[in-house]
N, C-alpha and C positions, 0 to 999 in steps of 0.2 A: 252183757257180752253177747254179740252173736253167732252165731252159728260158723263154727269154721271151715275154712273153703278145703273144695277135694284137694287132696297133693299129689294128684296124680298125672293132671296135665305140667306143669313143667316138670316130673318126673320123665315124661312121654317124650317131652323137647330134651331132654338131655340127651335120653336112648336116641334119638333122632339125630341128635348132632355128633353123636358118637358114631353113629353107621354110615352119616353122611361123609365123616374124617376119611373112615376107611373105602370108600370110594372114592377119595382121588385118586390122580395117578401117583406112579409110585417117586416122580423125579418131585412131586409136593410134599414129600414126606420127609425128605433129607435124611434120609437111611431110617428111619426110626420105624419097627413093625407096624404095620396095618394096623394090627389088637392093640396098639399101646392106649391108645386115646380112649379108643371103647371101655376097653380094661381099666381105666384107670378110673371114667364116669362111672362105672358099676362099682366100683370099690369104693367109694364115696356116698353113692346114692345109698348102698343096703345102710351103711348105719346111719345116714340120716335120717331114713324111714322109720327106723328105732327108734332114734332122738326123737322125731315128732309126735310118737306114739304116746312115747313116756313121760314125754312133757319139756323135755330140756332144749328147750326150742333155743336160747343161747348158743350153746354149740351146736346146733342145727342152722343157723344162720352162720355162724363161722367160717362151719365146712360148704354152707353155700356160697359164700365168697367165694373159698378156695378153689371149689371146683369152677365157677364163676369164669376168676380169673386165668385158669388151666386152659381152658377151651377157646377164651379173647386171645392169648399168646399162641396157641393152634392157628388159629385163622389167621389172624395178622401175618402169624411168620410162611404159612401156605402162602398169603396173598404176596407177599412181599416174593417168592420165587416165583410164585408164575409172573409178576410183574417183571422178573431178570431172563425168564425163560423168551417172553415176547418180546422185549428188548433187542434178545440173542435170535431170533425167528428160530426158535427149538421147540417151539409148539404149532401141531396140527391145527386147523379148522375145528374138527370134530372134538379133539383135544381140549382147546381152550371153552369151545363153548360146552362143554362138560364141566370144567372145573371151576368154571364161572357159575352156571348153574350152583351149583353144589355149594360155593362159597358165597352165593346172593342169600341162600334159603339157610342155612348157618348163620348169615349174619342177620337177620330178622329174628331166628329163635333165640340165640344168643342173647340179642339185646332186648328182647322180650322179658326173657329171665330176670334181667339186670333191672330194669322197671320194674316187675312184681317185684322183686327182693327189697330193693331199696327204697319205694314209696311207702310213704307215712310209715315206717319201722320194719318194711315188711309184714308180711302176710299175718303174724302171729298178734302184732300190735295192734293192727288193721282190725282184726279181728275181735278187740275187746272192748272198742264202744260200737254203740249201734249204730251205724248207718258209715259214710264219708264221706266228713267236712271237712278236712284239711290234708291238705299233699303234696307232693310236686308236682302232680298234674290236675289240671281240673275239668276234668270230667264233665259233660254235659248234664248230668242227673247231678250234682252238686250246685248247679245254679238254677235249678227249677224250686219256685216258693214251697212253703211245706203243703199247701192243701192241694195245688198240684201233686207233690209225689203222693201224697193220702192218696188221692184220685188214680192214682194210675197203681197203686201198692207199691212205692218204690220208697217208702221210707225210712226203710233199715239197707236200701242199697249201697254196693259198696264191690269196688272194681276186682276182677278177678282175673287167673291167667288169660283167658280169652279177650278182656279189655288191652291187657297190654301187650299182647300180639297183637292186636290189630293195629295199635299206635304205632310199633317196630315196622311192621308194614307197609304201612302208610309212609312212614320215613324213610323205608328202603324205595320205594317206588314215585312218593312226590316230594322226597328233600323236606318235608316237613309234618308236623303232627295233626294237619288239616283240624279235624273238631275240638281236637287236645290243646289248648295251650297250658306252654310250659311255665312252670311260678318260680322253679329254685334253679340257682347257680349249676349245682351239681348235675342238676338232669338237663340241661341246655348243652355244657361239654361234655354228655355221654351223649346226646343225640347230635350232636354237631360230628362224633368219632365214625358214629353208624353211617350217617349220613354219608360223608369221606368214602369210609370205606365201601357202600353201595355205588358210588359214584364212580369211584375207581374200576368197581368189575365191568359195569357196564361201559364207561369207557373204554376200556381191554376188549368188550364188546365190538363195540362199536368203529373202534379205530381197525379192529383186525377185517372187519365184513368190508371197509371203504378199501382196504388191500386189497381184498379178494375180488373185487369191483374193478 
């Protein structure tokens, strides 16, 4: 088994996309408090930080779904008003390209999450053979021969928060997983969703600046 990964970066992207919520504006929030979203990530994270500790990483992926799923239906449902708000020309210059910001860098972390959690078992499974050979994504250090990784010490490697943020990345910015290709069903219509939905802000973008032109 190796060695298992810190939990404290997507612990960090969560915090992150919790204080990111509460810096929309407030007609994105459709009446619901600022603190709700935050509050609601923190109330989630303390006991799964527990669960991991303890070992009962079952219900620590559970409640990672849930919270997961909590923060995908935030966004979406933001996006989806500012999408009625431009429509209605109810949104500023400075406005939109704030909430755009805000809901680009969201939907990178977000879907960053969503790929550590659900490749090869997530992180816990990942975690108990050595190295990784099989997933839904495949990784550029998964198709180098074994005396190559010897050679370079990469032979118990094996992808971590930081790998699948940059894949979310890369897909919010070039529509696709550039070095990453994808192997499963499942992770082709989540990155097809991300993609959507980066495509969207920036359209919202971009149609508003040709206005302003």
């Amino acid at each position: 088994m190796s060695e298992r990964e810190p939990i404290w970066p997507p612990l960090v992207a969560m915090l992150a996309i919790g204080g990111l919520y509460a810096a929309l504006p407030a007609s994105l929030l459709a009446g619901a408090p600022r603190w709700l979203l935050p509050a609601v990530v923190v109330a989630l994270l303390v006991p799964m930080v527990i669960l991991h500790y303890i070992g009962n990483h079952a219900l620590h992926q559970t409640l990672g779904y849930v919270l997961n799923s909590i923060v995908t239906a935030a966004l979406i449902f933001s996006l989806a008003l500012l999408l009625f708000e431009v429509t209605q020309h109810e949104v500023s210059p400075p406005q939109l390209l704030r909430s755009a910001a805000l809901l680009w860098i969201s939907n990178i972390l977000i879907f960053a999450s969503w790929y550590w959690r659900l490749d090869g078992g997530g992180p816990h499974e990942r975690a108990r053979t050595l190295g990784h050979t099989d997933g839904a994504f495949l990784f550029p250090q998964m198709t180098m021969p074994a005396e190559a990784k010897a050679a370079a010490g990469e032979e118990a490697w094996e992808p971590n928060f930081v790998d699948y943020l940059f894949l979310a990345f890369n897909t919010s910015t070039a529509f696709s997983p550039t070095d990453v290709p994808v192997l499963s069903r499942w992770a082709k219509s989540i990155m097809m969703v991300q993609a959507l939905i980066s495509l969207l802000v920036i359209a919202l973008l971009a149609g508003r600046a040709v206005n302003i032109l």
